[in-house]
C-alpha positions, 0 to 999 in steps of 0.5 A: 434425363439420361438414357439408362433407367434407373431405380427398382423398375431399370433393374428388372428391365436390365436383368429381365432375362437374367430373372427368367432365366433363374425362375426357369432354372428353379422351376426345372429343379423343382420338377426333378426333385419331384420326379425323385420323390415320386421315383422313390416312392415307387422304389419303395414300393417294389421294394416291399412288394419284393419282400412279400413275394420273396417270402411266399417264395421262401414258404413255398419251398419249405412246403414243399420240402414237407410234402416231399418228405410225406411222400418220402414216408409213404413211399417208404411204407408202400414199398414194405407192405409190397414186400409183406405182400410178395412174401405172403404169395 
């Protein structure tokens, strides 16, 4: 018998390392494709989260803007019945 190994199990002892090597290499590719997803998920979720505290903020600042015009209104009409007041004295 010749000393090279032959056959199904002469290959997996010659390439063993190779073999690892390459379950290695997908594993670790398989766990950053991971990773990615999970990113992305979490990116999409801030995302979201984002656009609802964009929202509130844009509501707020026409609320605001509401309120600074009543006040405007009321300032308007307390300054003209000081006026009428002054007037009557």
């Amino acid at each position: 018998m010749p000393d090279t190994p032959h056959g199904l199990l002469g290959l997996i002892q010659s390439g063993w390392t190779q073999i690892m090597a390459i379950v290695g290499v997908i594993w670790w590719s398989r766990k950053i494709d991971l990773r990615t997803k999970d990113h992305a998920d979490r990116l999409d979720r801030h995302e979201a989260r984002l656009r609802g505290i964009e929202q509130q903020a844009q509501a707020q600042a026409i609320l605001q803007a509401r309120i600074e015009e009543a006040l405007s209104g009321i300032k308007i009409t307390l300054d003209r019945l000081y006026a009428a007041v002054n007037r009557r004295e």
